[in-house]
N, C-alpha and C positions, 0 to 999 in steps of 0.2 A: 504494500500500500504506500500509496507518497501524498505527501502534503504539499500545498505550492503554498506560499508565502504569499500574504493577502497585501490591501493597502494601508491596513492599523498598522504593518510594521515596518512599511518601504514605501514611498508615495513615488510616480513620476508622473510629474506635470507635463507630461508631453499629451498630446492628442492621441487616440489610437488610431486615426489616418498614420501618424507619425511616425508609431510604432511599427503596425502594419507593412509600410511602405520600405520600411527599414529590414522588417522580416522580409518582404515578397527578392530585396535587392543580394539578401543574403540565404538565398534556400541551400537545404541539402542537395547532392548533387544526384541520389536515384529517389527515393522515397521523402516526403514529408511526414513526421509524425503529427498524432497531437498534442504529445510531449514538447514538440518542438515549439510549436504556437503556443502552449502554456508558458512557455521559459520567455518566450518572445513578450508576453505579457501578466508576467509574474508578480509586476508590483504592481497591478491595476485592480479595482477591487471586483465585486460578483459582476457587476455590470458589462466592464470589458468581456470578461472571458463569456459569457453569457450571449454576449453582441457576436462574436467570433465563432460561436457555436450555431448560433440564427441564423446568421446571414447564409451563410451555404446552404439552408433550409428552401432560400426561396429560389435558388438554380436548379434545371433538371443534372438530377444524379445519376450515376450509372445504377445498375437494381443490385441494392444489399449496402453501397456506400453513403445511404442516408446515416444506419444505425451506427456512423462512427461519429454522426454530430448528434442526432438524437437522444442515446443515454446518457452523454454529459452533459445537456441540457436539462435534462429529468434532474440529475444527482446537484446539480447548480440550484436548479429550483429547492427541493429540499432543504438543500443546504440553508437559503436564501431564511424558507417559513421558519425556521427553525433557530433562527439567530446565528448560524456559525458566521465568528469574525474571519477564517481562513478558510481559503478553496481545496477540497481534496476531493479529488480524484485514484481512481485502484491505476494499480502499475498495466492491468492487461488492458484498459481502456485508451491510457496514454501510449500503449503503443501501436492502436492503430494506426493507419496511413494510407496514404494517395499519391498516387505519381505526380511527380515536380512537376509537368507538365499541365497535368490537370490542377495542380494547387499554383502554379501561376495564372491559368486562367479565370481562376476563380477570383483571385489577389484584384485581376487587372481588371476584372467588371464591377468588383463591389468596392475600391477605392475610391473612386471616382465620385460613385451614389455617396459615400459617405462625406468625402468635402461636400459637395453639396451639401447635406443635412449639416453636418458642422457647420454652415453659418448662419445658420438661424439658431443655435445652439446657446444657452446658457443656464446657468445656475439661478433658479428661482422657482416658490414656493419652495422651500427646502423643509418643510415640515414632512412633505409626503414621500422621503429619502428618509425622515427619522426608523430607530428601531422599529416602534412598532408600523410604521410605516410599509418596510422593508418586509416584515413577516409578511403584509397582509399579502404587499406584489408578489412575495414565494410563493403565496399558498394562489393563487392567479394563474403564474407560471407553471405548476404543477397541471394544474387542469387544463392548460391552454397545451402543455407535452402530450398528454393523456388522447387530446383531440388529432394535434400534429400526429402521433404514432398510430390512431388510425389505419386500417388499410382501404380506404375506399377512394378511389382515385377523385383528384381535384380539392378533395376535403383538407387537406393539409398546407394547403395554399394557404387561406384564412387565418390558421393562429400561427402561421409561421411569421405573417406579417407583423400580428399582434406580439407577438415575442420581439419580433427586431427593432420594432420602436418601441416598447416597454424600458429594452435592455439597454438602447440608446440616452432614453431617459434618464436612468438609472446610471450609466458612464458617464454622462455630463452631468449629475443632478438640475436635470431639466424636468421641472414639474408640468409645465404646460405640458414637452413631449408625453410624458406620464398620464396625463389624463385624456391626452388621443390614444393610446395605447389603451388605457379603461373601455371606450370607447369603442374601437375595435374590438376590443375582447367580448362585449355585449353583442354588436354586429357576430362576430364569429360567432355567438351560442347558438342565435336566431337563424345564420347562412348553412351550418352543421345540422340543425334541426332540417331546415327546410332538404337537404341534402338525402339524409338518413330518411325521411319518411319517403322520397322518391325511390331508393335503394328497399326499402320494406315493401311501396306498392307496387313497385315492377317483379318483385319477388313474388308476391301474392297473385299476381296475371300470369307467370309464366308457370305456376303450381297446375291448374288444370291443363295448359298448350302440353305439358311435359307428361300428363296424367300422374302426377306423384300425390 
């Protein structure tokens, strides 16, 4: 098991464009892990690695390469309702990985999206960033993973969104972003609902077509 080092005991004021942009110029040369984007953003607190975990949610994956951003997004959340002041993650999570090539492509689409969102970015309402603040977003984040891991095609779109500007929020303590992300996540219940009962009444038509 390994602990990563939160921002109660190392802060860096840099942006995670910054950061990012400084991992995509320095990859490993066959494989990327997620140990390695941990390290890259070690001293940033749940929010970074949380943002860094989302965002690849909302690109097509190859099939099975979701679940190496999906569970550390679930164990982030947890972490989150639960008060933990430090990020951990198990040793066999962090060493999943994706070919350099495909994790520079990834680096060079979602860079970009995020200056952008950095400049409308800043620190206010920071009441809804306190402790209990923080528990409530986990316990959010949790159910919004639960939706995301889903398997019903399209359905994952919706709180993957709600997750990347939650966790945006939450990296800049940006309250307004925070409460578009609440926002979303209510959208998402109601677009999931509507979703699932089309997936239960097409189910129910093709019971007689089938004679089952």
């Amino acid at each position: 098991m390994t602990a990563v080092i939160g921002a109660e005991t190392a802060c860096d004021t840099r942006r995670i464009t910054d950061l990012l942009t400084e991992f995509r110029e320095n990859l490993p040369a066959e494989r990327v892990s997620l140990a390695d984007l941990v390290d890259a953003l070690r001293h940033r607190a749940f929010g970074g690695f949380m943002l860094a975990m989302a965002l690849p949610t909302l690109l097509p994956l190859p099939i099975g390469m979701a679940i190496v951003f999906d569970l550390p997004l679930v164990l982030l959340s947890v972490q989150l309702m639960v008060g933990r002041q430090s990020v951990w993650l198990p040793r066999g999570l962090l060493r999943g990985s994706i070919k350099r090539d495909q994790a520079a492509r990834m680096l060079d689409r979602l860079i970009p999206l995020m200056r952008r969102l950095e400049g409308v970015l800043r620190p206010r309402m920071l009441w809804l960033t306190s402790p209990l603040g923080e528990r409530l977003i986990g316990a959010l984040c949790v159910a919004l993973c639960v939706v995301l891991m889903t398997p019903i095609p399209l359905l994952g779109w919706f709180p993957a969104i709600a997750l990347c500007v939650i966790s945006l929020g939450l990296a800049e303590r940006d309250g307004v972003m925070l409460m578009a992300g609440f926002g979303l996540s209510v959208a998402t219940v109601f677009v999931s609902a509507a979703i699932l009962a089309g997936v239960v009444q097409a189910g129910e038509a093709l019971v007689p077509i089938l004679g089952l």
